[in-house]
mmCIF file as Biopython writes it, N, C-alpha, C and O atoms, coordinates in Angstrom:
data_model
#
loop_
_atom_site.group_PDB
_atom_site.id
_atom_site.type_symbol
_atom_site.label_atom_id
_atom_site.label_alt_id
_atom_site.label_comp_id
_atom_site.label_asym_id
_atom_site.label_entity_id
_atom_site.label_seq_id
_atom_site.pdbx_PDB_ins_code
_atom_site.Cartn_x
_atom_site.Cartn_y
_atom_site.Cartn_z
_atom_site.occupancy
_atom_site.B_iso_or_equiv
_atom_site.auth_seq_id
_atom_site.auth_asym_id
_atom_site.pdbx_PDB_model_num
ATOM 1   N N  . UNK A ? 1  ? -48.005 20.091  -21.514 1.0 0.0 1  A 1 
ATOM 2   C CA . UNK A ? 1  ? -47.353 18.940  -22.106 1.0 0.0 1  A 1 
ATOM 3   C C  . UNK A ? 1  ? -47.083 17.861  -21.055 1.0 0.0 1  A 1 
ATOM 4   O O  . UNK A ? 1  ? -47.352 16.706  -21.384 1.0 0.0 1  A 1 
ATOM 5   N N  . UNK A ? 2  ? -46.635 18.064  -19.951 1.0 0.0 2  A 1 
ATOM 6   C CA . UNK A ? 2  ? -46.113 17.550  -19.193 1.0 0.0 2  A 1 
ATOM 7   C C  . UNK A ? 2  ? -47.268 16.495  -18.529 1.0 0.0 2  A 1 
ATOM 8   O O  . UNK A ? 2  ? -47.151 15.271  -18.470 1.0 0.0 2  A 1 
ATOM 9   N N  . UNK A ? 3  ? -48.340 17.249  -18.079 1.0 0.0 3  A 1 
ATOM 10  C CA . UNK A ? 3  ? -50.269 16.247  -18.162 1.0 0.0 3  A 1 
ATOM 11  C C  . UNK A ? 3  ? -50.834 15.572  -18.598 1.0 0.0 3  A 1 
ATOM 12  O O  . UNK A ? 3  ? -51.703 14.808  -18.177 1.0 0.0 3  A 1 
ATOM 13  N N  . UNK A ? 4  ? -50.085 15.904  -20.275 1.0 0.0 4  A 1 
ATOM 14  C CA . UNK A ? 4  ? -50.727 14.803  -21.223 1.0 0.0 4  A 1 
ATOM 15  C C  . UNK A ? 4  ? -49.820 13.774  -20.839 1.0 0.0 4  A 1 
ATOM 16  O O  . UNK A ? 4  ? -50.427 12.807  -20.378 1.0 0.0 4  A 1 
ATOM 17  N N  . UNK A ? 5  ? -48.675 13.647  -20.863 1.0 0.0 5  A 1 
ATOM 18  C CA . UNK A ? 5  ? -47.508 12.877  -20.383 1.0 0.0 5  A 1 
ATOM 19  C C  . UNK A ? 5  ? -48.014 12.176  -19.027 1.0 0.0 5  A 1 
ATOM 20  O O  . UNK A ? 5  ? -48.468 11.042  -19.180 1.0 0.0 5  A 1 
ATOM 21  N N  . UNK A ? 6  ? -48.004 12.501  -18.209 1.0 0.0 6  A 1 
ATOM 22  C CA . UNK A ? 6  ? -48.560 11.974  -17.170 1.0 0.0 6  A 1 
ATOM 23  C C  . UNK A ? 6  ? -49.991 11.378  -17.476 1.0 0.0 6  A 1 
ATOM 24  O O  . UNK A ? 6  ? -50.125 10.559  -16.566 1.0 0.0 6  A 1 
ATOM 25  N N  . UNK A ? 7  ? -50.860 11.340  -18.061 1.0 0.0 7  A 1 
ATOM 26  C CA . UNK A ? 7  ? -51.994 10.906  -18.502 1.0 0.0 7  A 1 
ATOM 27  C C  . UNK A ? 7  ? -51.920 9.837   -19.285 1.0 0.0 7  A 1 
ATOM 28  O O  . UNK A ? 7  ? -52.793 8.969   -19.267 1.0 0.0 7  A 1 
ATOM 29  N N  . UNK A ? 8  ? -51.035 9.795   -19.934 1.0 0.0 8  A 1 
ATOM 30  C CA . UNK A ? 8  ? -50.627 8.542   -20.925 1.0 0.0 8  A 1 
ATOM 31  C C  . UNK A ? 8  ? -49.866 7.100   -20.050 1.0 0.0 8  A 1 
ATOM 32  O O  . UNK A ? 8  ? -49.928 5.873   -20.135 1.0 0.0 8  A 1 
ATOM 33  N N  . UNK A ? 9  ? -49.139 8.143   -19.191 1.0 0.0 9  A 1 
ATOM 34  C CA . UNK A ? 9  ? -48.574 7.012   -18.526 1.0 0.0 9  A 1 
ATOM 35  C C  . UNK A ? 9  ? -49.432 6.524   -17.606 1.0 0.0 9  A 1 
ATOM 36  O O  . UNK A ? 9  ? -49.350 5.311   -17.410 1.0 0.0 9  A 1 
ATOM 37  N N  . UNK A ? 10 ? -50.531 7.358   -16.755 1.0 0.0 10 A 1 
ATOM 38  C CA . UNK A ? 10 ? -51.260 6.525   -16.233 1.0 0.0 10 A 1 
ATOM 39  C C  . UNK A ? 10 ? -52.562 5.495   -16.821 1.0 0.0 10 A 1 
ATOM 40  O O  . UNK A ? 10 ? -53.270 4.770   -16.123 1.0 0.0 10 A 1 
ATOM 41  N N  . UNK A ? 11 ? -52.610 5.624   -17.870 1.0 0.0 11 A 1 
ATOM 42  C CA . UNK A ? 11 ? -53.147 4.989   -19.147 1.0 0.0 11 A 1 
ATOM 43  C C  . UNK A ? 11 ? -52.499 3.788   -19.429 1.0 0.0 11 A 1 
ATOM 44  O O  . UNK A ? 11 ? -53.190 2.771   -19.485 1.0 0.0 11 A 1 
ATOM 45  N N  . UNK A ? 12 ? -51.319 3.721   -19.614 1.0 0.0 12 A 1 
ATOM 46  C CA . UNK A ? 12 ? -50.522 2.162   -19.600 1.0 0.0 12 A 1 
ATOM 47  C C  . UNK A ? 12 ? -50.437 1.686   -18.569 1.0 0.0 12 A 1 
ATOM 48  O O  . UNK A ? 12 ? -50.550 0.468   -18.439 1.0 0.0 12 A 1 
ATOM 49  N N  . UNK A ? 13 ? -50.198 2.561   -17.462 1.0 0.0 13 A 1 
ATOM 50  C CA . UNK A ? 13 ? -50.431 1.614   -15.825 1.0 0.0 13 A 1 
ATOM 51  C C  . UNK A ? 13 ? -51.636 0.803   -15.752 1.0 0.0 13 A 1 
ATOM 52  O O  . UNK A ? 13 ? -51.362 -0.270  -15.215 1.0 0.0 13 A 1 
ATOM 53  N N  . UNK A ? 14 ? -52.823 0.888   -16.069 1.0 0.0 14 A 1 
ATOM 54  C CA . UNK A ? 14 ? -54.174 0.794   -16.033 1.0 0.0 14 A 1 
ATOM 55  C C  . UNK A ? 14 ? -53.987 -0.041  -16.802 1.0 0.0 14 A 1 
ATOM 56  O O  . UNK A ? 14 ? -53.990 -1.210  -16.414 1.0 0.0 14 A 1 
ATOM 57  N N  . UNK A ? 15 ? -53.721 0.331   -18.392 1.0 0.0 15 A 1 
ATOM 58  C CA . UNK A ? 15 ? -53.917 -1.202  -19.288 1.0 0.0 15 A 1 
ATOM 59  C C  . UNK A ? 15 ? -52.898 -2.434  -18.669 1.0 0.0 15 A 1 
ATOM 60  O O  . UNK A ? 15 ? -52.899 -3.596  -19.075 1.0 0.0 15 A 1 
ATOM 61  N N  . UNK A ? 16 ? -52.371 -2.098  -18.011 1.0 0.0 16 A 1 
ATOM 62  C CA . UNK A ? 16 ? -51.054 -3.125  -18.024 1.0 0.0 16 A 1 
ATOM 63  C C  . UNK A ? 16 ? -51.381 -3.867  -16.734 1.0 0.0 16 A 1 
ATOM 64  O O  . UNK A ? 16 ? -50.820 -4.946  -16.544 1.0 0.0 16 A 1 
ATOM 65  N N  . UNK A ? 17 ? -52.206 -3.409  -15.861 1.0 0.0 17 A 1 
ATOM 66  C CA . UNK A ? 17 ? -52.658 -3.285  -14.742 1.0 0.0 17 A 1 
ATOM 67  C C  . UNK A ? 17 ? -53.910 -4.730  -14.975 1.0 0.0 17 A 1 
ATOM 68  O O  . UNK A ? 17 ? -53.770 -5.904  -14.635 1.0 0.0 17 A 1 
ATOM 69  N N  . UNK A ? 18 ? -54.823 -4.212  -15.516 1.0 0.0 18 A 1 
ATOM 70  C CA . UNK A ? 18 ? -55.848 -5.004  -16.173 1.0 0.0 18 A 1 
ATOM 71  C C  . UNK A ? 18 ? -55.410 -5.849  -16.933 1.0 0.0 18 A 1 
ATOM 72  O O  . UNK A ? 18 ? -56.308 -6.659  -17.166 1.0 0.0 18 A 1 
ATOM 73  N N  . UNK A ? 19 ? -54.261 -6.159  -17.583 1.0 0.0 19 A 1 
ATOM 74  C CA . UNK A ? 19 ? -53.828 -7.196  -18.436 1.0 0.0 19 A 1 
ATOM 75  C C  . UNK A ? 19 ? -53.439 -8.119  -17.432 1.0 0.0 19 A 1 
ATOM 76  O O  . UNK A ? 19 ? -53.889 -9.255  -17.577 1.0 0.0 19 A 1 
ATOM 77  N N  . UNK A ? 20 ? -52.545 -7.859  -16.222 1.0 0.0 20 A 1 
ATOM 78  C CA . UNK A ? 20 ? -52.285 -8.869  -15.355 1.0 0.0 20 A 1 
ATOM 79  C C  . UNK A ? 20 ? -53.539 -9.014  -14.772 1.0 0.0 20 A 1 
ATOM 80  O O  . UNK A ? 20 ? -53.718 -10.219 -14.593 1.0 0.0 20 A 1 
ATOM 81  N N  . UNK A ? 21 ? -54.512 -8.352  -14.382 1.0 0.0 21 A 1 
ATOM 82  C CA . UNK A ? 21 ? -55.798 -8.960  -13.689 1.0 0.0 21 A 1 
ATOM 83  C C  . UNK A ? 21 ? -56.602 -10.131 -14.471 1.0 0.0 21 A 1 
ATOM 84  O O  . UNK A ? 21 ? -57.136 -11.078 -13.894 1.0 0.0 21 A 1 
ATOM 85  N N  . UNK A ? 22 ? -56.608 -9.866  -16.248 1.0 0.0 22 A 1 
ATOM 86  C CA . UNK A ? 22 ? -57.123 -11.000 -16.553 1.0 0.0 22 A 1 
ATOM 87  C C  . UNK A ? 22 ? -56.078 -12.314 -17.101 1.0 0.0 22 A 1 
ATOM 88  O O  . UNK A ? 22 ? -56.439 -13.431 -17.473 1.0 0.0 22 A 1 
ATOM 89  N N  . UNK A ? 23 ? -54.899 -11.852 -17.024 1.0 0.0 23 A 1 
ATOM 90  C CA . UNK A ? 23 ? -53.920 -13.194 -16.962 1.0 0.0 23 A 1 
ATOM 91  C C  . UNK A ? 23 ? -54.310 -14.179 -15.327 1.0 0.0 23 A 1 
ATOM 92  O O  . UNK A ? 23 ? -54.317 -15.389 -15.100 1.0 0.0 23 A 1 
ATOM 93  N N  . UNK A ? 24 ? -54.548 -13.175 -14.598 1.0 0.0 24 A 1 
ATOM 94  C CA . UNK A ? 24 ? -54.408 -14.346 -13.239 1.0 0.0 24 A 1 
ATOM 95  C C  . UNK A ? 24 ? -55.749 -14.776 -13.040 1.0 0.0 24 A 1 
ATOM 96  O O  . UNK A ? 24 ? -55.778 -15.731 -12.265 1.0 0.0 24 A 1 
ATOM 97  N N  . UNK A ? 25 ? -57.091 -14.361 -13.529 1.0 0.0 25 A 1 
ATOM 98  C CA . UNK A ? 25 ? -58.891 -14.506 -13.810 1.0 0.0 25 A 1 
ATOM 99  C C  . UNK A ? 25 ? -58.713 -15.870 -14.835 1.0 0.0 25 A 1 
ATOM 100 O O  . UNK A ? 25 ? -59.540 -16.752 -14.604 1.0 0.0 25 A 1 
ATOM 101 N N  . UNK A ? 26 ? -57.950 -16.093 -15.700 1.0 0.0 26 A 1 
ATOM 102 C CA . UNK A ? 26 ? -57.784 -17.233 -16.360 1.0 0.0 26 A 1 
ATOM 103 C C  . UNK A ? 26 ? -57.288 -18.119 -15.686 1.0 0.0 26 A 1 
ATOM 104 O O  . UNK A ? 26 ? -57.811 -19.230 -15.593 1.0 0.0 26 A 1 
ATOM 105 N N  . UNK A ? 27 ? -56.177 -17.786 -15.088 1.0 0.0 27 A 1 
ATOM 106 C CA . UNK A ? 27 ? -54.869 -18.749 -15.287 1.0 0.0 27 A 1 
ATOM 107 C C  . UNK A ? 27 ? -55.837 -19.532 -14.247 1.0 0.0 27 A 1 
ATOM 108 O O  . UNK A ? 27 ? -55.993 -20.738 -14.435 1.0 0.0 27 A 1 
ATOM 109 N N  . UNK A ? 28 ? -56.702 -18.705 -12.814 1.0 0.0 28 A 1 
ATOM 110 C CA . UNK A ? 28 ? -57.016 -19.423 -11.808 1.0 0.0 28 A 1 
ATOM 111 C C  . UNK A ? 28 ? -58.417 -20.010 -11.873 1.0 0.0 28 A 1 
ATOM 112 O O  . UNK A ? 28 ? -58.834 -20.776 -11.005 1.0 0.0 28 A 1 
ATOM 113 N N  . UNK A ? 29 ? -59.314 -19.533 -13.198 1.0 0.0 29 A 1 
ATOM 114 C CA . UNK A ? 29 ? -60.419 -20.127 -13.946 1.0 0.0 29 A 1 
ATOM 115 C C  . UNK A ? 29 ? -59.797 -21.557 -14.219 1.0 0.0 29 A 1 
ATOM 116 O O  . UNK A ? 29 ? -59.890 -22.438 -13.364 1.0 0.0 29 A 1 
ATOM 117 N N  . UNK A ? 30 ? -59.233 -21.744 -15.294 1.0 0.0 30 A 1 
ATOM 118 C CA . UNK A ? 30 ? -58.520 -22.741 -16.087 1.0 0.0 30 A 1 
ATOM 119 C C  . UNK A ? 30 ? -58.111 -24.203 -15.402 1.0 0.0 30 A 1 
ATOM 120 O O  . UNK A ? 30 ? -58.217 -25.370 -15.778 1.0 0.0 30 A 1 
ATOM 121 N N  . UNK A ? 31 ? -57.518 -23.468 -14.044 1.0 0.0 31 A 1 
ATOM 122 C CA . UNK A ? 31 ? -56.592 -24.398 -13.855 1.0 0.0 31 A 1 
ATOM 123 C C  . UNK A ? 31 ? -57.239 -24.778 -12.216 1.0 0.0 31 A 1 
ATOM 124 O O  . UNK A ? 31 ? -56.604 -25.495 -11.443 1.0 0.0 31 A 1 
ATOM 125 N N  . UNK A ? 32 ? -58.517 -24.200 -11.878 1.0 0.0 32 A 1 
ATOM 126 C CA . UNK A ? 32 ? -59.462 -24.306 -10.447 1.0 0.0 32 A 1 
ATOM 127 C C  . UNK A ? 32 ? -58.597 -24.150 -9.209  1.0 0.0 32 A 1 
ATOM 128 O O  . UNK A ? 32 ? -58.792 -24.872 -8.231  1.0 0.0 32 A 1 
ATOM 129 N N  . UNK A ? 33 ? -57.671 -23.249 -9.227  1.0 0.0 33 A 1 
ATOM 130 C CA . UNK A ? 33 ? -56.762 -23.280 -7.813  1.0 0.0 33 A 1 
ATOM 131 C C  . UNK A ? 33 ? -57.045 -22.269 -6.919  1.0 0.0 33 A 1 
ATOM 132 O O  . UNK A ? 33 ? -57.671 -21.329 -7.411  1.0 0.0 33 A 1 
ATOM 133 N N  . UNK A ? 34 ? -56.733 -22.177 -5.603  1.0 0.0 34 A 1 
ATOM 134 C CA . UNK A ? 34 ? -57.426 -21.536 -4.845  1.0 0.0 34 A 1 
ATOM 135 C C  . UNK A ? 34 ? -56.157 -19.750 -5.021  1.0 0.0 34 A 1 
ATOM 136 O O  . UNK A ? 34 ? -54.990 -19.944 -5.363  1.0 0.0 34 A 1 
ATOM 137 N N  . UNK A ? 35 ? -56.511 -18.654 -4.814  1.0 0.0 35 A 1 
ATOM 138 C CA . UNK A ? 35 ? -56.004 -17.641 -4.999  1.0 0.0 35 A 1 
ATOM 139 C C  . UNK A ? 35 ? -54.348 -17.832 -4.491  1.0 0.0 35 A 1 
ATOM 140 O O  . UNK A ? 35 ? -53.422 -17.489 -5.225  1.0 0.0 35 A 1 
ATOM 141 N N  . UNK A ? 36 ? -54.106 -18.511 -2.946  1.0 0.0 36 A 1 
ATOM 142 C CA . UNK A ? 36 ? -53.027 -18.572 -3.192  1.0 0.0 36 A 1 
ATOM 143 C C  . UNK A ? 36 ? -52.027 -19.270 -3.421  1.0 0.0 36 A 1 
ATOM 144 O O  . UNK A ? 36 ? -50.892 -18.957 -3.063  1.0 0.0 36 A 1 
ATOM 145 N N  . UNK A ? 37 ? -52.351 -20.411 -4.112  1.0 0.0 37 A 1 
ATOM 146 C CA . UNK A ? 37 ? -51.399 -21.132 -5.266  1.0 0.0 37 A 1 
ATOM 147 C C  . UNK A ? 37 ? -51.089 -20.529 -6.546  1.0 0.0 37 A 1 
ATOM 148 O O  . UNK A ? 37 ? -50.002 -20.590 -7.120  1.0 0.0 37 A 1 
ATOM 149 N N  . UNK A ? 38 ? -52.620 -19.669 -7.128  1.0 0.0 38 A 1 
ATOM 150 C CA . UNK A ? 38 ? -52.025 -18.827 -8.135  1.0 0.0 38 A 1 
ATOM 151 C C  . UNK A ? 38 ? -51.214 -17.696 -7.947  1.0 0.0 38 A 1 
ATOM 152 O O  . UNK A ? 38 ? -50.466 -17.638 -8.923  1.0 0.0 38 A 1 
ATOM 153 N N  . UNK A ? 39 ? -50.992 -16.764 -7.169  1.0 0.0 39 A 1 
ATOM 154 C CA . UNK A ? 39 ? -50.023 -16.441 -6.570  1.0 0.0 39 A 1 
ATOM 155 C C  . UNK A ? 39 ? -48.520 -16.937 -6.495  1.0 0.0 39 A 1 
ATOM 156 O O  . UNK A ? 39 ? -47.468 -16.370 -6.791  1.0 0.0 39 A 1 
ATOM 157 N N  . UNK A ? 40 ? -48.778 -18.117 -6.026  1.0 0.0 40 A 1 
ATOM 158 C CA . UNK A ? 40 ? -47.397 -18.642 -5.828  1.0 0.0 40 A 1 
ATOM 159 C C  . UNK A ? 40 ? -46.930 -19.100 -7.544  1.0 0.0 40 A 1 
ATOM 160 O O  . UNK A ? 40 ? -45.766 -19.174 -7.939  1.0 0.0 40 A 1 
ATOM 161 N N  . UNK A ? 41 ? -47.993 -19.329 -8.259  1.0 0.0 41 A 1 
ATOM 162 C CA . UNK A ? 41 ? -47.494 -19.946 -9.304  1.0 0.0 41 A 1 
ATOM 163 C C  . UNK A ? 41 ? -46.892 -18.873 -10.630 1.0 0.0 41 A 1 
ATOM 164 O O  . UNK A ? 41 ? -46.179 -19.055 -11.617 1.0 0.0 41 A 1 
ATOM 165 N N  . UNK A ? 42 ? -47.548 -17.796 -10.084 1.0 0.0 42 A 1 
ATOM 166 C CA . UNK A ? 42 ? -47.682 -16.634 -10.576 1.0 0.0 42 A 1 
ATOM 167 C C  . UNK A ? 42 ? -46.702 -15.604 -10.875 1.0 0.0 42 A 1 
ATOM 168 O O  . UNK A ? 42 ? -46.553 -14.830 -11.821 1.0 0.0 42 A 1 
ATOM 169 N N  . UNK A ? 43 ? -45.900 -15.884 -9.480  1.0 0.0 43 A 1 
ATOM 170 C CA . UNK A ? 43 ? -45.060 -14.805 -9.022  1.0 0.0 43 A 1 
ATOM 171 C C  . UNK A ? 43 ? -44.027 -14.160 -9.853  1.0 0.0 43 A 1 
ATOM 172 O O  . UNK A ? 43 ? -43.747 -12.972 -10.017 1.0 0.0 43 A 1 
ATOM 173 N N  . UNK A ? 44 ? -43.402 -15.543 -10.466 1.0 0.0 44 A 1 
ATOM 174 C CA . UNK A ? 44 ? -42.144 -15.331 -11.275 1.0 0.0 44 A 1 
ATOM 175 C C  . UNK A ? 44 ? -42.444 -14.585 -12.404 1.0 0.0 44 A 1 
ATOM 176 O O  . UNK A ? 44 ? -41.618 -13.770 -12.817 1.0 0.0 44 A 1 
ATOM 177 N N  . UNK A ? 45 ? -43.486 -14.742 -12.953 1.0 0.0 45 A 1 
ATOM 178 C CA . UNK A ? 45 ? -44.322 -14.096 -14.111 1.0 0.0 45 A 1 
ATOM 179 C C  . UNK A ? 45 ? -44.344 -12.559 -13.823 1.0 0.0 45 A 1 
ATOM 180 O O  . UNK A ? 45 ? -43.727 -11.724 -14.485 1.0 0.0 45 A 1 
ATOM 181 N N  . UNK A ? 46 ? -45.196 -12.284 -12.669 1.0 0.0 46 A 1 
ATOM 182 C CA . UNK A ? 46 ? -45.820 -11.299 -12.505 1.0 0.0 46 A 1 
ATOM 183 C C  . UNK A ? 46 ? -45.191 -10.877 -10.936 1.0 0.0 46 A 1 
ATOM 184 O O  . UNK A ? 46 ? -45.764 -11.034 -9.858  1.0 0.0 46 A 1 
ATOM 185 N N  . UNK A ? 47 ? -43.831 -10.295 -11.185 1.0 0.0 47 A 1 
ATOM 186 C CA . UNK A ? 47 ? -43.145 -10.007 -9.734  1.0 0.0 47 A 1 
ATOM 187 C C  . UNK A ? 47 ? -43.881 -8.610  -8.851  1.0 0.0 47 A 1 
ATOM 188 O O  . UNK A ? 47 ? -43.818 -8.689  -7.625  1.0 0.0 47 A 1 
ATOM 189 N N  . UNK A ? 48 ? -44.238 -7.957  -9.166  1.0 0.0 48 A 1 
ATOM 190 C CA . UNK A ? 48 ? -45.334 -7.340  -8.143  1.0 0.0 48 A 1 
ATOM 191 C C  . UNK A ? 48 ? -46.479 -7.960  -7.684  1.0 0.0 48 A 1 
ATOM 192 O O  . UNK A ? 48 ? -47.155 -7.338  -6.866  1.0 0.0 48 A 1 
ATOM 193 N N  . UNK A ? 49 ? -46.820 -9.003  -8.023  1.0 0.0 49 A 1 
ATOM 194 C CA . UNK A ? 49 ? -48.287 -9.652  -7.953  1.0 0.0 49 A 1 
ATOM 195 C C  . UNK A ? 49 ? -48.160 -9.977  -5.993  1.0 0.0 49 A 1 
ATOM 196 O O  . UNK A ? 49 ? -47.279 -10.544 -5.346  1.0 0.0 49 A 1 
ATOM 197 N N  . UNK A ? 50 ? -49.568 -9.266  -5.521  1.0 0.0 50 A 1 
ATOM 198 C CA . UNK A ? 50 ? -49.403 -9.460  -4.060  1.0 0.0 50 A 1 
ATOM 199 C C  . UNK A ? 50 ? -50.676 -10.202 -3.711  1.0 0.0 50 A 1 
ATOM 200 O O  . UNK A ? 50 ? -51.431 -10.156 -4.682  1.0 0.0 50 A 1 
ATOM 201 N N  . UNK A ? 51 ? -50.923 -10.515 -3.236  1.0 0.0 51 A 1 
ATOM 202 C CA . UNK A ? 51 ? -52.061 -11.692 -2.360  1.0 0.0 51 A 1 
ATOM 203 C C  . UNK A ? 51 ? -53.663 -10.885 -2.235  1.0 0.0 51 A 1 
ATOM 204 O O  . UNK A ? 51 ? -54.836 -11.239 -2.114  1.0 0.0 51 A 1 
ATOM 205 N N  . UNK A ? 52 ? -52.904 -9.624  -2.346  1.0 0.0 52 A 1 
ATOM 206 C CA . UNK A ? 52 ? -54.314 -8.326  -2.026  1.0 0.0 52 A 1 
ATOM 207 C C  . UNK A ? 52 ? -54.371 -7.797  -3.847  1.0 0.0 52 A 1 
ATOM 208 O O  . UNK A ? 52 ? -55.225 -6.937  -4.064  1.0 0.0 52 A 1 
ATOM 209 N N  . UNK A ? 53 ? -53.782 -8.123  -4.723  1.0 0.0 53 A 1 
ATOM 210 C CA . UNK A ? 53 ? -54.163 -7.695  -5.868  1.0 0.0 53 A 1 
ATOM 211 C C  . UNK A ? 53 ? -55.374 -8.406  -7.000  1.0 0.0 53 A 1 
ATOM 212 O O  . UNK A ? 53 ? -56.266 -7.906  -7.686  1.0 0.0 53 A 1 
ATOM 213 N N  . UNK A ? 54 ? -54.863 -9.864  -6.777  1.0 0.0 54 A 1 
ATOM 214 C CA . UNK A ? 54 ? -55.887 -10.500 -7.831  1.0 0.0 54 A 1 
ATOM 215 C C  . UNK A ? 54 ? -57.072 -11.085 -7.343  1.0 0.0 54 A 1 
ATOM 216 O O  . UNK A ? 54 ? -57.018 -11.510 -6.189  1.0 0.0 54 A 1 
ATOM 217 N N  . UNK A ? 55 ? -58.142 -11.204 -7.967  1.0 0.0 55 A 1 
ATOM 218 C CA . UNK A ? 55 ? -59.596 -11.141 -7.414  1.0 0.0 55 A 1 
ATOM 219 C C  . UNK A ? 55 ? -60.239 -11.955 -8.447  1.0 0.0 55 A 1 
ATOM 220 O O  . UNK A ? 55 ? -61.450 -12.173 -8.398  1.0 0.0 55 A 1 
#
């Protein structure tokens, strides 16, 4: 029980994970800024977001 549990949760890490990867693939498509302005613009949004995460 406890595996599947752990499996699920690393399942929402991942989706949730990838949801901020293509929030910041837009935001820095959209708006042509260099990685770290989106970052900076980013931050408040997305408070783990680090300089080595979005691509």
């Amino acid at each position: 029980m406890l595996k599947i549990n752990a499996l699920a949760l690393h399942s929402q890490r991942v989706f949730y994970l990838q949801q901020k990867q293509k929030i910041v693939y837009e935001f820095r498509r959209v708006f042509k800024l260099p990685l770290d302005d989106v970052c900076s613009a980013l931050k408040k949004k997305i408070p783990n977001l680090m300089r080595s995460n979005p691509h």
